[in-house]
C-alpha positions, 0 to 999 in steps of 0.5 A: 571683718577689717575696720574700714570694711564694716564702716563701709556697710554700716554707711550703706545700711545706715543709708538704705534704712534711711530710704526704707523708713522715710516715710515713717519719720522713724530714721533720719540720715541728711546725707552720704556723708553724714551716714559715713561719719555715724559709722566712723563714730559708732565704730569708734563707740563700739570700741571704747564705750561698748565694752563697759557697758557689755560688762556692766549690764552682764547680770541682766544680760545673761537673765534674758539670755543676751536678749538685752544686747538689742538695748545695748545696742540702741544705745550705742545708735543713740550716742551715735546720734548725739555726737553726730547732732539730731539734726543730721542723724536722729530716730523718732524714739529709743524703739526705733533705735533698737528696730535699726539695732536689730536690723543692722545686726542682722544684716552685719552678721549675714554680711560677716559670715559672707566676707570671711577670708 
């Protein structure tokens, strides 16, 4: 997927996870734009700062079979969450960081493999 495009969907899921858990305080995004700048940076932390830790924790990640990816992305969410400030992106805890890890890779993959060229 081109670059732009997957900021563009991480800004609609962020956006439409937001909505989904409202009610359970578990996810919070302040507004459209706040969720645009979240994928900014979590694309850009995905660039830079995802790959040390793939490489770092590839020992425990072949362990558990690649099951550990889900924490390494929970941390990627939570970085997000520091650098765009926890008063206009945050979760209740690191579990529902890793249950909207695990929700957007789910929906990032099913997206990826519809918008192949």
């Amino acid at each position: 997927m081109n670059f732009f495009t997957r900021i563009l969907i991480d800004t609609i899921l962020f956006i439409a996870l937001a909505g989904l858990f409202a009610q359970t305080g578990m996810f919070y995004v302040s507004s459209i734009w706040v969720a645009l700048l979240a994928s900014f940076i979590l694309a850009c932390l995905n660039v830079l700062v995802k790959p040390i830790l793939w490489v770092l924790s590839l020992p425990i990640n072949i362990m558990t079979l690649g099951l550990f990816s889900i924490v390494i992305n929970g941390v990627m969410l939570q970085l997000t969450s520091y650098f765009v400030g926890s008063m206009y992106f945050h979760f209740s805890s690191f579990g529902a960081a890793m249950l909207i890890a695990i929700i957007m890779s789910v929906c990032n993959a099913i997206l990826a493999d519809h918008t192949n060229d």
